[in-house]
C-alpha positions, -999 to +999 in steps of 0.1 A: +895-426-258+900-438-219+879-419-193+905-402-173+891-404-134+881-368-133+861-374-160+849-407-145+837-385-115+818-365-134+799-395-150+793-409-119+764-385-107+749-376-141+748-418-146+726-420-116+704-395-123+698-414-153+687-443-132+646-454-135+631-439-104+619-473-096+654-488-092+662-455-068+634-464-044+632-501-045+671-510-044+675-483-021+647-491+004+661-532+003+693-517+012+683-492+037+659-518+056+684-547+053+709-528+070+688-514+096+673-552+104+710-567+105+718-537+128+692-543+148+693-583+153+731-581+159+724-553+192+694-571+203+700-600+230+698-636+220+667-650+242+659-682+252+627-699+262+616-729+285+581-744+286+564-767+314+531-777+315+504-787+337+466-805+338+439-801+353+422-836+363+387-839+376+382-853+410+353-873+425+319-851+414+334-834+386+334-839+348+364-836+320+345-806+310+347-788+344+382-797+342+387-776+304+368-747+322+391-747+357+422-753+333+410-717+310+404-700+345+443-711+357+457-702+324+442-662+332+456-660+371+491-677+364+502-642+362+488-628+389+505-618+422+490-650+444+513-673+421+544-656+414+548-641+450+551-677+459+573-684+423+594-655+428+612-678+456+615-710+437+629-689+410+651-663+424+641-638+407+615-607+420+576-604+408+580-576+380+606-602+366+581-633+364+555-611+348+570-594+323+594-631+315+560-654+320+537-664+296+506-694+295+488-707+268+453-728+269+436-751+246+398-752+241+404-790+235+425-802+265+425-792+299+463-778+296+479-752+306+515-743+290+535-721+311+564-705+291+596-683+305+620-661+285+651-651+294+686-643+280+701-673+303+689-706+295+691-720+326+665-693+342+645-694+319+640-732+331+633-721+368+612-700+357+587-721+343+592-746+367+590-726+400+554-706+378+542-740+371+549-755+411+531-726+426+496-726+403+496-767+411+499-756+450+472-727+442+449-753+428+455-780+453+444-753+481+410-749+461+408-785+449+374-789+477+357-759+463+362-766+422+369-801+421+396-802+400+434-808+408+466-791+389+493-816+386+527-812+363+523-832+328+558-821+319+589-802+334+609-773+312+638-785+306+669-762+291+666-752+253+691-766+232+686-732+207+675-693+210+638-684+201+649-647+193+660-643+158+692-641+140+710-612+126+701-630+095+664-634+098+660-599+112+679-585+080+662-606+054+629-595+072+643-556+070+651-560+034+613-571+026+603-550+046+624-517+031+616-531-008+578-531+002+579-495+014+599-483-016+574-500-035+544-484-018+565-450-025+568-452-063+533-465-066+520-431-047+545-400-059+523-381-080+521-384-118+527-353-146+495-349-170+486-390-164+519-401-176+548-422-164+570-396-153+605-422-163+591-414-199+581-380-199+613-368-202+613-387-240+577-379-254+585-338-244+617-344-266+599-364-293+564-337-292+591-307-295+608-325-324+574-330-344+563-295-339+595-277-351+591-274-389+616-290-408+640-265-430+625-262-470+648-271-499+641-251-530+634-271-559+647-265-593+625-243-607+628-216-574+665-216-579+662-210-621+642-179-613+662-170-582+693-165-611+671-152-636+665-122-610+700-121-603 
């Protein structure tokens, strides 16, 4: 006989409650934290980021390994006010803006500094790095008698082709991992009914009460002689 859709309606919730409880919490945490990444990469603003660099070079008196040291000690102060109060007017954009847009990265192996600007604009996010990077080489060339080591540009940012931030994509693939881990982590800690798996307790109550109920006696031939015998 057909289902009628009222009848299909009442199906509907009595089929999910049949459901595993690990199909519940899994497939509905990858859902829930897919969504919410997808959500969250489509309203965040696509970033882009531009990287110069500099190097330090040892002068007259000084040694490639002073020159690692000074280029470790310009990587910390790139982001302090005596270089980006200068930057800020190369770059056109105020102090709070460079520091919290500005980042540098050293190597223990070369005497490098890599001075990298965000921004959702492309194009400032080039003069960023390039007015940062202008004013620590001027810094260092004021100091150069005292430390013995110059700054001078190895490389100039120029515009990225391609956003660093992630995609709506990435961010809801990363959600979905993310959601199925902690539904995961869920099942694996709700608490369990007399040490068994509570998606089969449900069957061995129904199979226990089925042993214990005695089954209904058949009288043999000789009780049903004497049964008419009485009669």
């Amino acid at each position: 006989m057909t289902d009628t859709p009222a009848r299909r309606h009442r199906l509907f919730p009595d089929r999910l409650r049949r459901l595993p409880t690990w199909s519940v919490l899994v497939v509905g945490g990858t859902l829930v934290g897919g969504l919410t990444g997808g959500v969250y990469g489509a309203l965040t603003p696509t970033t882009y980021t531009a990287t110069s660099y500099v190097v330090a070079v040892p002068t007259v008196g000084s040694t490639p390994e002073s020159a690692r040291g000074f280029a470790q000690a310009y990587g910390r102060v790139t982001t302090q006010l005596a270089v980006l109060g200068d930057a800020q007017v190369w770059a056109g954009v105020p102090v709070h803006t460079l520091r919290e847009s500005v980042r540098t990265a050293t190597s223990p192996d070369a005497p490098m500094v890599a001075v990298s600007a965000t921004s959702e604009h492309p194009g400032l996010a080039v003069d960023m790095a390039n007015a940062v990077s202008r004013a620590l080489t001027q810094h260092a060339e004021h100091t150069k008698d005292s430390t013995q080591v110059r700054l001078v540009q190895f490389s100039r940012a120029v515009r990225p082709d391609e956003p660093t931030s992630a995609s709506p994509a990435v961010t809801a693939l990363v959600g979905a991992s993310a959601g199925g881990l902690l539904g995961s982590l869920a099942l694996l800690a709700r608490p369990r009914r007399n040490g068994r798996n509570p998606e089969t307790a449900e069957t061995a109550e129904t199979t226990e009460t089925a042993e214990d109920t005695p089954a209904a006696s058949v009288p043999g031939p000789a009780t049903a002689a004497d049964a008419r015998e009485q009669r």
